[in-house]
C-alpha positions, 0 to 999 in steps of 0.5 A: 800772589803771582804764580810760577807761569806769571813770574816765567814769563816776566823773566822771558820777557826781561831777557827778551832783547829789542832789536834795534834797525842799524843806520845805512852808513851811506845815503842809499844812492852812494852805493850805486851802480853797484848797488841801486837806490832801487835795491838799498830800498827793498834790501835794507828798507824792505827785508832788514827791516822786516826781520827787525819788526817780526823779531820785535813783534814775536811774528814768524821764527824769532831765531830766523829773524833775529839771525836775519837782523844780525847779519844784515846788521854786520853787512850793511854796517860793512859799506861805503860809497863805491871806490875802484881803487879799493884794497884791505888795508891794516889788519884786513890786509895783513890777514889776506895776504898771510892766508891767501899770499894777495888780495887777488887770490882771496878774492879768487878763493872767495868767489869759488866759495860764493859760486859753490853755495845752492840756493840762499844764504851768505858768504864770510870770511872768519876773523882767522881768515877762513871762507864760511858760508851760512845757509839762510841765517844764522848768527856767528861771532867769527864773522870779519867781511860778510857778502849777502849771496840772498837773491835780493841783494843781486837780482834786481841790478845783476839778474842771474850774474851773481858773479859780477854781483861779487866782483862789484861788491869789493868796491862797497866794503869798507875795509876799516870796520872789517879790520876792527872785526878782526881786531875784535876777535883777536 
């Protein structure tokens, strides 16, 4: 006869979901230069895939890794090869520019937020167009465009300039997924 601890723990560990590591959209040298091969390796090969194993293995603080996979989920699945010419489009666009009037004055009001945050954590934009940052992890549904403010995603191709970091990183989104996040949340 199993007994009420036993049946507990069958239960938990049927809710108990596996995390799964999202695959890179890009080969890790198409994010470069603004993003290393160097970088890609120890951000998403490295950390990401940490957070995934420890979640999965019950190591460490299952809520601080489980946050950890799912925004590094939402931002890597965010990126494509560099483009210069790269602008929102679609529901992205329109979004920006009810909220911010241009893409030039979000991005504005973006890095003010960014540059405001002490320490670690990330900076969003919500499906309703507001800037949110999170301190460390943790997860949120609203979450349209997510940029990784940790010192790994910067560091080792910016230093201490986390405002090129930023300024770089626009070229990397893939403004397509951010509109479906949009579309998602409406």
């Amino acid at each position: 006869m199993t007994d009420i601890k036993e049946l507990v723990k069958l239960v938990e560990s049927k809710d108990r979901i596996t995390l799964v590591q999202a695959t890179l959209p890009v080969k890790k040298t198409a994010l470069a230069p603004q993003m290393s091969a160097a970088t890609v390796d120890y951000h998403y090969g490295h950390l990401y895939k940490g957070y995934v194993d420890r979640y999965n293995k019950k190591e460490g603080d299952d809520d601080f890794n489980e946050a950890g996979a799912f925004l590094h989920d939402l931002f890597f699945s965010e990126l494509q090869a560099p483009s210069g010419a790269n602008k929102p489009y679609g529901a992205a666009e329109a979004l920006i520019n009810r909220r911010y009037g241009s893409y030039a004055a979000f991005q504005e009001k973006f890095a003010e937020e960014a540059m405001k945050v002490q320490g670690s954590g990330w900076v969003y934009m919500s499906r309703k167009g507001d800037i949110k940052t999170i301190a460390n992890h943790g997860i949120r549904k609203d979450i349209a465009l997510l940029v990784d403010w940790w010192e790994h995603a910067w560091a080792l191709d910016y230093q201490a300039d986390k405002a090129k970091y930023l300024k770089n990183f626009w070229s990397l989104i893939n403004w397509e997924i951010v509109s479906r996040r949009i579309y998602a949340g409406a």
